[in-house]
Each structure stands twice: as C-alpha cells, then as structure tokens.
C-alpha positions, 0 to 999 in steps of 0.5 A: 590474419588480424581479421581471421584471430578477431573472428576465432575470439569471437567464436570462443566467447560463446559460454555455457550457463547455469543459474540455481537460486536457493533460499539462504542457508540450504548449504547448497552453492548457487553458482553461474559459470561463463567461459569466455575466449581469450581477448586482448587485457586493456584496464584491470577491475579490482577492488577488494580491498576498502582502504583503496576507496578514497584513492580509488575516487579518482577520475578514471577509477573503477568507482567512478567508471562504475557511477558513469556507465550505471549512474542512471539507474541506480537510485531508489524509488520516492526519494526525490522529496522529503515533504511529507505530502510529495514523499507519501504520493511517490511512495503510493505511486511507487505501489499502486502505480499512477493515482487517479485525481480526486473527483467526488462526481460525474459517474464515478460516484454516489451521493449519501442520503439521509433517512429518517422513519423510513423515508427520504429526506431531502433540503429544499424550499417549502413552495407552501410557506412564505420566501419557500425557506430552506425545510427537510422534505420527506418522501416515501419510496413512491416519492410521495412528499409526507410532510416538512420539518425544520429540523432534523434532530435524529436519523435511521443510519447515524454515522459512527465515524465520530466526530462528524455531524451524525445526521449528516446529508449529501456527502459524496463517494467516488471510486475509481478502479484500475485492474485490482487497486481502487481509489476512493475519494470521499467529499464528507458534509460535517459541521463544528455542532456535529448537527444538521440545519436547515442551511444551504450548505446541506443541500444536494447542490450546494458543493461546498464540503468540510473534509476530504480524505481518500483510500487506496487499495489492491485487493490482491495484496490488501495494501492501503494507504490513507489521506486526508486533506488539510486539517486547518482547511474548513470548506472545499469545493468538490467542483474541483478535483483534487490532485494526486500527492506527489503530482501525476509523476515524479516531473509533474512540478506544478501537480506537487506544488499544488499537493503540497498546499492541499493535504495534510501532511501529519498523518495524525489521523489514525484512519486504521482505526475504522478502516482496519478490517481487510479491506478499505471500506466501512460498511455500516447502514451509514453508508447505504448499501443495499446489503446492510441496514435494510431489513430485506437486503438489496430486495427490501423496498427502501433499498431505492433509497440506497446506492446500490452495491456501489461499494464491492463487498470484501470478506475479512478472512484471518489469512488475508495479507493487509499492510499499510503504506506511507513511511510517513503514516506508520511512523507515527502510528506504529504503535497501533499497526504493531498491536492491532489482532485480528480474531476469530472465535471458532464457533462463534455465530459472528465467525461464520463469515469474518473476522474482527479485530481489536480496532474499532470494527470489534470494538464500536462497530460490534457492539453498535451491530450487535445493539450491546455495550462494551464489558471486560470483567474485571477490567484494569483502570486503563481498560476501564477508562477506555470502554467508558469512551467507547460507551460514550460515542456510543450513546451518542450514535444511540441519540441520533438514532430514531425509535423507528430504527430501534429493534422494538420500532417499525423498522427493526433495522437496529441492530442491523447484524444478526448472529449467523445471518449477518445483514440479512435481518429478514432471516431471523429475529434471535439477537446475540446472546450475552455469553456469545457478546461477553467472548466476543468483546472480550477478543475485541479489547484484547483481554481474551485468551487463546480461544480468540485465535489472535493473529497481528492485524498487519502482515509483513511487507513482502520481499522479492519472490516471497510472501505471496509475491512469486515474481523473480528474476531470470534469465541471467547473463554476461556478455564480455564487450569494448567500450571507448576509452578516456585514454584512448585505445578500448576499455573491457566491459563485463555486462551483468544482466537479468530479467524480472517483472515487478508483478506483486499486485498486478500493478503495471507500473508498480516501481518499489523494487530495486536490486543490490549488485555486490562484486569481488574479484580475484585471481583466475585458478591455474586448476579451474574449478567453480568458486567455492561459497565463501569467495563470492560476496556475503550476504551482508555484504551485498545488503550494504550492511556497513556501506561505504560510497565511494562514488555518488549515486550507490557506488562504494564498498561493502566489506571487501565488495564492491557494490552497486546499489538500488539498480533498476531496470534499463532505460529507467532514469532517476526519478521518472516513471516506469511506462506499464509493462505486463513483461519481463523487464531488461536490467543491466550493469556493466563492470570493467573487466580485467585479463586474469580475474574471476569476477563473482557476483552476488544479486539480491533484489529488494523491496522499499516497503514505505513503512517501518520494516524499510526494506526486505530483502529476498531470501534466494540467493543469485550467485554468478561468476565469469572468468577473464582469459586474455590469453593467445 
C-alpha cells in the first residue's frame, strides 16, 4: 500500500511551467507557476522576517543549511587577492578568458626597424676599420650596403609615444590570437637620452630591453586592458617569457607569485591616452605597416622593410562599443575614461574613414599625420598651456625626423595622412587645408560645438542580455526532492535551476557573471491564484541593496528576502577556473522547503564590470513560484 501512495506522489509532482522575462517597469507580471503533488511536511523554510537573522545563525538553521548546500558556488570572480598586480590578472582572465604568457619571439612576433633616407639600418661590426667597432649599416631594399655612420641623430619614422628614444631600433612586437581576444606583447628598446648609439644594447641580438607592456583586446566588444612591467626595473630579458598577472588560474600559486614581482601595480601609466581609438594598436609610420608611412602602400618598394600587415587593420567607428578593464587602472584614471569624446565632423575629409577622439590619436597623432600645429582660437590659460605641451613633443618628433621624410623631401612620406585618401599618399598631393585643420583641432581639444558630434569615448559595461550582450537565461526549473537529514528522518529540497552561456565576446571561458537569488515565502492561498507583483522580492531586494549576511559566503537577508548572493554555475567551485564551454551551463540552488508555502523567487543576473561602474545588473526580470502541498 505504502509503495502504491509513494508511486501515486511521484506522478502528481509532474508540473506545468511558464517563464516570461520583461524588462523592469512594463507592468506586466513575469510569473513561474509549478504545481506539485502532495508529499510528506518534515522542516519548514521561512524567513521573511530580518530580526530572525542572528537567531536563525544557528546550526541546523535555514541560513546555515542555505551556506551548506550552495556554499561552493556562490562567490564572486577575482576576489581571491587584493594585490594589485594578481586582482588585475583574475579580472582580465574573468574577461578575456586565459592570458597567453608574454613572448616577444618565436614566430608570433616581428622586430621593429629603423629607416633612415629611405634605407635600412642595421648595428653591426664595420669588418673595414680596425677591432670592426659596432657602426649603423645602411642598406637599400636590394640589400646593398650604402654607406656606415657612427651615429644616428634623425630617422624617417620617429616614435610619437614620447618619452622613449625616438630613433629607436630592434624593439620587438608579439601577438597571440585566440577566437576574437588578441594579446600583444611589446619588448620596447628605449634609453634614459632618449637617443641611439652605437652600443650593443641596440643590436638585433642583443635581448636586452627596457620596458614591457602588454595589450588585451576582443574585437567584438572592444574591451581592453593594459599593462606594464615594473617601473623601477630598467633591463629584461625577452629571452624569457613573461607570465600572465594573476598566473594561468587562480591555483597557479607560483605564476602569481612570480607576477607579482614583474608588473607594475599602480597603473600610473595612462596608456588610454595613445591607445584610445577603438582599437589596441597605434598605427603610426613608427610602427611599420606596410598600409602607413610608405608612399605607395603595401606596394611601395621599401615596404620589404616593413612587417607587412603583422598588426590587423581596425576602422575606429563612432558606435563601436570600447570600455576598458581593471577595477585598478580606471580608478585611478577616471577622470580621463569619463571625459574622453570621440568625434566625427560630417563632412570633414578626415571623416570619411574614422573617427578621433580628444586623446592623443586627435590631438598629437592628427597633427603629427596632418604635418599641423595644434590651435584653438581664443584659448583659456589651461588650454594654452596645454597645446603649448603638446607643441613641444611635437618639435621633438619633428627633430628626429629626416628632411628625406619631409613633404618637400625625396621621400614625401610626412605627412603620411592625406585628406580623403588617408595612407595612400600615392593618391593625391593636396594637403589638409587650414579651415578643415582649424574644425578639426578644435573637436580634438574639446573646444568645438555640436558640429563634432561628440560622443563619450568609453561605452557602459554591459549587463546580462543587454547592451550588445544577447546571452540569457533559460530553461527555468524546480524540482521538489529529499535530502538526508542532520536530525535524522529526510529534509524537503526545493531546487531552483536554469541554464545560461556566458556568451559576450565569444570568450569560452569568460567567467564575470554571476546570479543574484533572492527568496520570500508565504502562506499557500486557500483560493490559488498566481502571485501578485508586490509579493515576489523586490528589485532592490534581490540587488542586495541593504544586505545583511547571515551566513558566510552570501547568505543573508535583504529587506524581507532572503537571498542568495553571486551564484554560479554547477560544479564551479570558489576560486577556480571554468573549463571552456561554447554551451549552456547548468546553474542550481536548493532551498529547504516547507508543507504549506509558496516560495516566490526573483533571479537577476549580474555582471562584475572590473571598472568604476562595479556591477550591472540585467534589467529583465525572472520571476518563478512553487507551492508546497503536503496534503493526502
């Protein structure tokens, strides 16, 4: 008889479900409704009231039943360390999945030239003078030597980064790609002079190398991240690589140890400031691709000189989404990422292919393309003193450069931007007139008016299933169950579960989204009828606005709710790695259920944004109920 009632419960806990998910504030109530059969009362769950917290602390309590059951899951990404260097790698890893180790060489990677009247330039011994003492070899693209010097005093291409040797040679580039996210590892030669010499520091061979920094990109969401090595660190190796931030996982204990001690950690090199045009890389004739500062393009003759097309090209459009991470980095340099425009002049000739910004790609990198000098007419002191900067690292770039270069020289490669035609100088020999300059420097020091079309440069960290992110949640579900009891007898389980890829980017294993779960309980209606709006959590409630832990590791109360903080998916343990997944993932939370209660759930997924907008929450709304019949 026993067997047949077990049997008939069984069949009646088959349920009928209905998930609707609307954005906040449509009025429309988004409601779950699961109808169980009647099974046996053993523990009651209710906690709607906040005073019963620190009594309810317990063991044995709901809280602590809660923590039990769904402790390993419920944490949030890059919170295992507060060293700046370690929190920056699990943030960048939470984004961009695994980071690549640093590597300089191998054939990942290109060696950055020097050109100087049009030829090569290479260190190496003079066989024709005595001991052969280290000279500048220069060589014409049949590879034939021209002559040797012992100096180097001006280039074609002079860096405009600033603050590194202009003239510099032998620096190396690497890039790794994986799906849509690019690392690019850069093994920059500089000197305290800022000048060459015939040292052997500045040969091909010699690995030696002054600063380190590296790139992150997703070309689908245009999120970056920057860093730099140590700062009091004068010489490295690019023999070695270079470990990722944060170690290759969050167990990597000796990776983050070795981190620690080879980045720096400050962040106080505003690295947006050059690289703040849509895209991570800075493609000036510096930098040697074959599309810009050879006057016939990837066909022009001493393009044998240059890396080719090592670096992929990237339009800078207005609309692109562009947001950079490390909770570290945009704290201390929020005030440049919320300033910053980007601009287009419609009908401009420099707008017919991207756009500027009021950073340096409009400000130095314009007018060093353009061969002008920054000018706002009646200018403020501040902005005076400013473009007066900007005037002086532009001399200095001027200096380094050969007359060869010049527009008036044999190689007519400066400026190497030309209205309507961009790089391709073989097009046209009409130079940007002062009206169209004058518009354009205007925007660029952010003096100009609505004819910019100013837009802020960095967009809005996404939340779940918004903002270009069209991943959500499905497939909601409870499932009424047993567990063993402490006491003995059998505790009532009332599973919550979903599913939902962690697609933004395309990252497999991108890991910056967790779920808010927030709970309220009540009686079962003697007329059942759908829950109405106001019973089920608030907003605010599941957000955790006024969070108060009952239990470690996220479980407490919020308002009347009880909630479940920062959950993750199955299986994914505090402070490891997700393996990649191109699938829905299983999420799940289990809930001590009671005969007699409705439990109303309220689900909101959430992204960590790893900069000053902390976290985003998605504006739809998942709202789900299951009624608890005991009865015979």
């Amino acid at each position: 008889m026993r067997e047949r009632n077990v049997a008939r419960l069984v069949h009646l806990a088959a349920a009928i479900a209905v998930v609707i998910a609307l954005p906040i504030g449509w009025g429309i109530r988004a409601s779950r409704e699961l109808h169980a059969g009647h099974l046996e009362e053993v523990r009651p769950f209710s906690v709607r009231d906040p005073k019963a917290t620190a009594a309810g602390t317990r063991a044995g309590s709901p809280y602590d039943l809660l923590l039990q059951w769904n402790g390993d899951v419920l944490w949030a990404p890059a919170t295992a360390s507060t060293d700046p260097v370690t929190k920056f790698g699990d943030e960048a890893r939470s984004v961009f999945g695994p980071m690549p180790d640093g590597v300089c060489t191998g054939p990942n990677s290109r060696l950055v030239g020097l050109e100087v009247d049009g030829n090569a330039v290479r260190l190496e011994p003079n066989p024709s003078k005595a001991e052969s003492p280290l000279e500048f070899a220069h060589r014409n693209t049949d590879g034939r030597l021209l002559k040797w010097t012992a100096a180097v005093d001006r280039c074609d291409k002079p860096s405009l980064a600033g603050d590194v040797t202009f003239c510099a040679m032998n620096s190396r580039v690497g890039r790794i790609a994986r799906d849509h996210v690019q690392w690019l590892f850069l093994c920059r030669k500089s000197s305290e002079s800022l000048e060459i010499e015939a040292d052997s520091y500045w040969t091909e061979t010699d690995p030696r190398f002054s600063r380190y920094s590296a790139i992150g990109f997703n070309d689908i969401t245009g999120e970056i991240a920057f860093l730099d090595g140590r700062k009091d660190r004068s010489v490295f190796d690019w023999r070695e690589r270079f470990p990722a931030p944060g170690g290759s996982s969050y167990g990597d204990s000796a990776g983050r140890r070795v981190a620690k001690d080879l980045y720096d950690g400050s962040a106080k090199v505003d690295c947006v400031l050059c690289h703040d045009n849509k895209k991570p890389t800075v493609i000036d004739p510096h930098m040697q691709q074959a599309r810009v500062g050879y006057f016939q393009g990837r066909h022009d003759p001493r393009a044998v000189f240059s890396m080719g097309n090592f670096l992929p090209a990237r339009v800078a459009r207005q609309d692109l989404p562009f947001r950079v991470i490390g909770s570290g980095y945009s704290a201390l340099h929020a005030a440049t990422l919320r300033d910053a425009r980007s601009f287009m002049i419609a009908g401009h000739p420099c707008s017919d292919c991207h756009s500027l910004t009021t950073l340096e790609s409009g400000r130095r990198f314009a007018a060093d393309a353009t061969g002008k000098t920054p000018v706002i007419p009646n200018a403020t002191m501040m902005q005076n003193a400013a473009i007066f900067a900007q005037k002086v690292a532009l001399r200095l770039v001027q200096n380094h450069r050969t007359e060869w270069a010049s527009a008036s020289g044999p190689g007519r490669i400066s400026p190497w931007m030309i209205p309507e035609h961009g790089g391709n100088l073989w097009k046209g020999v009409r130079g940007l007139n002062d009206e169209d300059w004058l518009r354009l420097s205007q925007c660029a020091w952010g003096a100009g008016g609505s004819e910019c079309g100013y837009r802020p440069l960095f967009t809005q960290c996404p939340a779940p299933g918004g903002g270009g992110d069209t991943f959500v949640p499905t497939d909601f579900s409870t499932d009424l169950r047993f567990r063993p009891a402490a006491t003995g007898g059998a505790q009532r389980v009332l599973s919550l579960s979903w599913k939902y890829l962690n697609g933004y980017g395309y990252v497999p294993a991108r890991d910056d989204v967790r779920f808010n779960v927030a709970i309220e309980t009540m009686d079962v209606p003697l007329v059942r009828r759908p829950p109405a709006q106001q019973e089920y959590p608030t907003i605010d409630e599941a957000k955790g606005i006024g969070f108060a832990a009952a239990a470690a590791g996220g479980v407490g109360t919020s308002g009347s709710a009880t909630l479940l903080q920062d959950v993750s998916f199955t299986g994914h343990k505090k402070w490891t790695d997700p393996a990649p997944s191109n699938i829905a993932r299983l999420y799940s939370v289990d809930v001590p259920a009671a005969c007699g209660k409705r439990y109303l759930f309220r689900v909101v997924p959430k992204r960590f944004c790893f900069d000053n907008s902390d976290v985003r929450f998605s504006e739809a709304e998942y709202l789900l109920y299951k009624d608890i019949d005991c009865g015979i």
